[in-house]
DRENKE-815128 format. One line per 4 residues: their letters; for each residue z, x, y of C-alpha. Coordinates in pm, 1 decimal, m for minus. Each point is the difference from the previous one (the first is absolute). Layout:
# DRENKE-815128
a> Z:X:Y ~ ...
This chain:
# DRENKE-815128
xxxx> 0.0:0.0:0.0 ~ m107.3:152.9:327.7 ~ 256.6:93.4:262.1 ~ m29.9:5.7:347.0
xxxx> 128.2:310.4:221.6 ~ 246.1:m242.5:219.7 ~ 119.4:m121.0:m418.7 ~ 84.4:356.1:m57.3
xxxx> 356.7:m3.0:200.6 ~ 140.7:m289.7:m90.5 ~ m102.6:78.2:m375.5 ~ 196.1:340.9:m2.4
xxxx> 287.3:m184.9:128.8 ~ m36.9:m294.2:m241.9 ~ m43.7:249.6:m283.5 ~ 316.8:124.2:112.7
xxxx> 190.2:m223.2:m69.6 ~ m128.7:m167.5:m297.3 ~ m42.1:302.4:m156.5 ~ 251.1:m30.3:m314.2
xxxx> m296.0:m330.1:m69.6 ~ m238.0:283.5:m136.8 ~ m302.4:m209.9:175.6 ~ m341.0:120.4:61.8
xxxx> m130.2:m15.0:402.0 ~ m219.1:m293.9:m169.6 ~ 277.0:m197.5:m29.6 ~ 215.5:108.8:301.9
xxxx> m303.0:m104.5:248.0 ~ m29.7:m289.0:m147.3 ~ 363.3:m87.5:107.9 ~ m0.3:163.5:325.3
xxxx> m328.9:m258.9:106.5 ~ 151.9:m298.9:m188.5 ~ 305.8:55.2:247.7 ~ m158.9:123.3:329.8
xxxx> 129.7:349.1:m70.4 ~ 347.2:m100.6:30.5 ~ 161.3:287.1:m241.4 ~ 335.6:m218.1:m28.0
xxxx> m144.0:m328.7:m63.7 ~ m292.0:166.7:m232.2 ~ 270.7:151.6:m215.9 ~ 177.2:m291.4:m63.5
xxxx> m305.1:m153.5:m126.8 ~ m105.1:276.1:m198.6 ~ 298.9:57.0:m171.4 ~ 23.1:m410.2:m94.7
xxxx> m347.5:117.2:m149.1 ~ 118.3:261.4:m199.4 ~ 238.4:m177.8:m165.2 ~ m175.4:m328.7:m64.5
xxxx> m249.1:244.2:m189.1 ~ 246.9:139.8:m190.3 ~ 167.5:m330.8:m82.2 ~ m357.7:m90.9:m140.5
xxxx> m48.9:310.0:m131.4 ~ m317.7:13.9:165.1 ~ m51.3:359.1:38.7 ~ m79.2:45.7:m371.7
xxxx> m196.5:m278.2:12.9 ~ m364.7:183.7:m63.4 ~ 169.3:156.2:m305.6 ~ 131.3:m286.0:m135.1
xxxx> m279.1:m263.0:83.2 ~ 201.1:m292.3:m87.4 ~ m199.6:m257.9:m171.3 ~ m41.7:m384.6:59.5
xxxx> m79.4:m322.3:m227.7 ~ m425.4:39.7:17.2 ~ 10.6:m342.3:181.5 ~ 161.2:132.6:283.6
xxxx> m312.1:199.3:94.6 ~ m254.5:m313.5:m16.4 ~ 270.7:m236.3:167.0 ~ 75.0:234.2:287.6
xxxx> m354.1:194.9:16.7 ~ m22.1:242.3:248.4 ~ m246.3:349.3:m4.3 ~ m9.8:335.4:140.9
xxxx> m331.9:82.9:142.2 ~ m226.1:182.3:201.7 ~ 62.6:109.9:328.4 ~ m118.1:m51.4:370.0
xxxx> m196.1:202.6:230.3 ~ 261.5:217.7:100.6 ~ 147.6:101.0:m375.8 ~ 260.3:m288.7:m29.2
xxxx> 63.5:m151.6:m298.2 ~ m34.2:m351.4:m79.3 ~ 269.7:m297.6:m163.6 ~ m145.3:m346.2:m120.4
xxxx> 206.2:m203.6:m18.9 ~ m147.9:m374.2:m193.3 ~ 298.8:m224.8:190.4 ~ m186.0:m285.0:m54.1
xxxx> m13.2:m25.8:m323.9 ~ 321.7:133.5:m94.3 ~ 271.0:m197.8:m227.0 ~ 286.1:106.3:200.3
xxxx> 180.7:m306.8:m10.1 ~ 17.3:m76.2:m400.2 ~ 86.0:391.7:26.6 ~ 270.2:m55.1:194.5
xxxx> 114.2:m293.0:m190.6 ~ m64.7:130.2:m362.3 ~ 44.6:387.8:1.8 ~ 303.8:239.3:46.1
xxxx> 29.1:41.0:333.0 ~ 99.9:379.1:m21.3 ~ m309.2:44.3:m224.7 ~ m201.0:m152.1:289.9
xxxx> 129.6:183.7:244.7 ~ m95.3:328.8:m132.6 ~ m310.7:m121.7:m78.0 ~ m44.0:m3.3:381.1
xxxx> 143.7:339.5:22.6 ~ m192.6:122.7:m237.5 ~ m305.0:m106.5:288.0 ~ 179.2:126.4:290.1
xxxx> 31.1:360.8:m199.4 ~ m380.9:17.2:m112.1 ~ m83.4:m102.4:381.7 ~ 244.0:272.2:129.6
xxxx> m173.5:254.7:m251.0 ~ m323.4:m94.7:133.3 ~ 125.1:79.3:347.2 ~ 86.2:328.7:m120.6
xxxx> m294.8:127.3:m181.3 ~ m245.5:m123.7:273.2 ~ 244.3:91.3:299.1 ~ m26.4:m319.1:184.7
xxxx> 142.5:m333.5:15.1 ~ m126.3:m257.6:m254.2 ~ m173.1:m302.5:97.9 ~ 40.0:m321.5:m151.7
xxxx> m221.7:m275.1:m22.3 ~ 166.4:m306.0:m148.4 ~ m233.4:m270.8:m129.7 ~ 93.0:m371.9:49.2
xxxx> m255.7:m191.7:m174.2 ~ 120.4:m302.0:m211.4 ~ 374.1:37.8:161.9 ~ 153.5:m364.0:m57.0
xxxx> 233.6:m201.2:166.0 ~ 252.6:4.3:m316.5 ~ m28.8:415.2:3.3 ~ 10.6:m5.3:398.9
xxxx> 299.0:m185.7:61.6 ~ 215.9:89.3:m310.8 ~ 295.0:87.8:200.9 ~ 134.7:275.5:m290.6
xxxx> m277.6:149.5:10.5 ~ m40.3:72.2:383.3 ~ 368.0:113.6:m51.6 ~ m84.9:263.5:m269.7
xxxx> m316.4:89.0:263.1 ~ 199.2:41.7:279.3 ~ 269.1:215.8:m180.1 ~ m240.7:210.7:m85.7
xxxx> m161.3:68.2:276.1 ~ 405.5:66.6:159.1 ~ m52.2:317.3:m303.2 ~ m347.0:100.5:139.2
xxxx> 129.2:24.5:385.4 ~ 318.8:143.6:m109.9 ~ m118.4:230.9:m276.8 ~ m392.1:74.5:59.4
xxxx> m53.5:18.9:366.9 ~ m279.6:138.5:157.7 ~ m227.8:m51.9:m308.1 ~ m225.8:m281.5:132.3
xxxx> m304.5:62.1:193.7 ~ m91.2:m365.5:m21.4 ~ 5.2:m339.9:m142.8 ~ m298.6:m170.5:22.5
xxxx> 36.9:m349.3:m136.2 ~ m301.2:m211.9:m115.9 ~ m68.8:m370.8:m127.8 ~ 325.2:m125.4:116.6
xxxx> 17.7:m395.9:m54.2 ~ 166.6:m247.2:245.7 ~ 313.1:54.6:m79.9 ~ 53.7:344.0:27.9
xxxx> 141.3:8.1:325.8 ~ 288.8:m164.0:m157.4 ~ 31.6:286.4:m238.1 ~ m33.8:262.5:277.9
xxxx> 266.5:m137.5:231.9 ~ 251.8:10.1:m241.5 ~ m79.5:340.5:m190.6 ~ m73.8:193.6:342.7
xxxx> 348.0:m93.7:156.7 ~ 95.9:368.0:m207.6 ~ m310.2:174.7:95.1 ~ 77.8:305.4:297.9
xxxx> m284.6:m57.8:270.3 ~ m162.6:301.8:m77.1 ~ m66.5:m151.5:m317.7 ~ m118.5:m344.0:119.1
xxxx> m245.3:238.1:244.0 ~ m170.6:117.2:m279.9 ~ m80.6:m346.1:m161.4 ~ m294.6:m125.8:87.3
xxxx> m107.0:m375.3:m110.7 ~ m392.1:m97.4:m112.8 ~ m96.3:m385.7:169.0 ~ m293.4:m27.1:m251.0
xxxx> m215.2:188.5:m253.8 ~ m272.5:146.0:261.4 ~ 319.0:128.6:207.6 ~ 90.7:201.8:m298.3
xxxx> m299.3:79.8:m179.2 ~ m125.9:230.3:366.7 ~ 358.9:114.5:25.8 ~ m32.0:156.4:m338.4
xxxx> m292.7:131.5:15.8 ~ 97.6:182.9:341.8 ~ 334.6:168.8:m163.4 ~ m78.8:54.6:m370.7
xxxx> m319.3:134.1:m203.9 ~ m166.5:m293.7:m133.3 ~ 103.6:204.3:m392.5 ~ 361.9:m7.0:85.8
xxxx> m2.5:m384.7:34.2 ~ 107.6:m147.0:m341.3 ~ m311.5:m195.3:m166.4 ~ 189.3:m323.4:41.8
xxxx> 6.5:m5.3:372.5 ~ m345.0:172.5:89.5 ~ m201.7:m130.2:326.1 ~ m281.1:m159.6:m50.8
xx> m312.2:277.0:37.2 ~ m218.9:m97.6:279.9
């Protein structure tokens, strides 16, 4: 992750302090931006980090891979891939047609949790192998009213997105989000109530299929958009 000369003072002092954390500058830039370079205020956060990770046990998580029932992957579909113009990789994220509420209803909830950890890890690796921020594109095609408004489920969303804020900042380049129905705004107003604005700046919100389809085009090769979601060729 590239840092600027005016990062480079308050990142000796941050490293400083935090230094018995045994982080890499990745990381400690990350939570010097996420808190306007505050060192006090970045350390507390970093340090509530640290520990939630080791509570998971999340930093042996790409040796231990843990593994999930096979219908979690087609009920909660997501996909790594390609990148944009300027090397950043890509999340896809098929909303719409997830099962989140019967998941929520019907699964072990710690099981489903790190399920979604297991996501926010792969994204985070991404970010590190192609030094830049990921961007996600999450897909809201055939999102129902049921799925929409299932109040548990907009609870587990906006918990985790408390863990991404708290425990991933500085990650997301964007969030572009597509094929919304009618009554996404309802889902929005609740789940963004824990989003930090310079998260919400980063989210950017498609009105129809044309909107998105020259957006696209503009930020990613047309090979790093998954076949599902191609523009139409002219």
């Amino acid at each position: 992750m590239h840092i600027t000369e005016n990062e480079v003072s308050s990142l000796q002092k941050f490293k400083e302090v935090v230094s018995d954390l045994n982080q890499d500058d990745g990381v400690l830039i990350r939570f010097l931006r996420a808190r306007d370079y505050n060192v006090n205020i970045a350390e507390q956060m970093l340090r509530s980090a640290v520990q939630w990770r080791k509570e998971m046990d999340l930093d042996n998580y790409s040796l231990k891979k843990w593994n999930f029932p096979t219908h979690f992957y087609s009920a909660l579909e997501y996909r790594f891939f390609g990148r944009d113009y300027e090397g950043a990789p890509i999340s896809w994220l098929f909303i719409g047609t997830w099962a989140l509420k019967q998941m929520v209803e019907n699964e072990d909830m710690e099981q489903l949790r790190r399920y979604f950890y297991s996501i926010l890890e792969q994204g985070l690796q991404q970010t590190i192998d192609c030094n830049s921020p990921l961007t996600v594109v999450a897909e809201l095609e055939g999102l129902s009213y049921t799925q929409a408004t299932h109040m548990s489920s907009l609870k587990f969303i906006y918990a985790l997105f408390q863990i991404f804020e708290q425990c991933y900042p500085e990650t997301l380049k964007s969030m572009l989000i597509i094929n919304a129905p009618w009554i996404f705004p309802f889902c929005f107003n609740f789940i963004k109530g824990v989003m930090v604005q310079r998260t919400l700046a980063k989210v950017k919100i498609y009105r129809n299929k044309e909107e998105w389809h020259a957006d696209f085009l503009k930020r990613f090769p047309r090979e790093s958009i998954v076949p599902e979601l191609q523009p139409p060729t002219n």
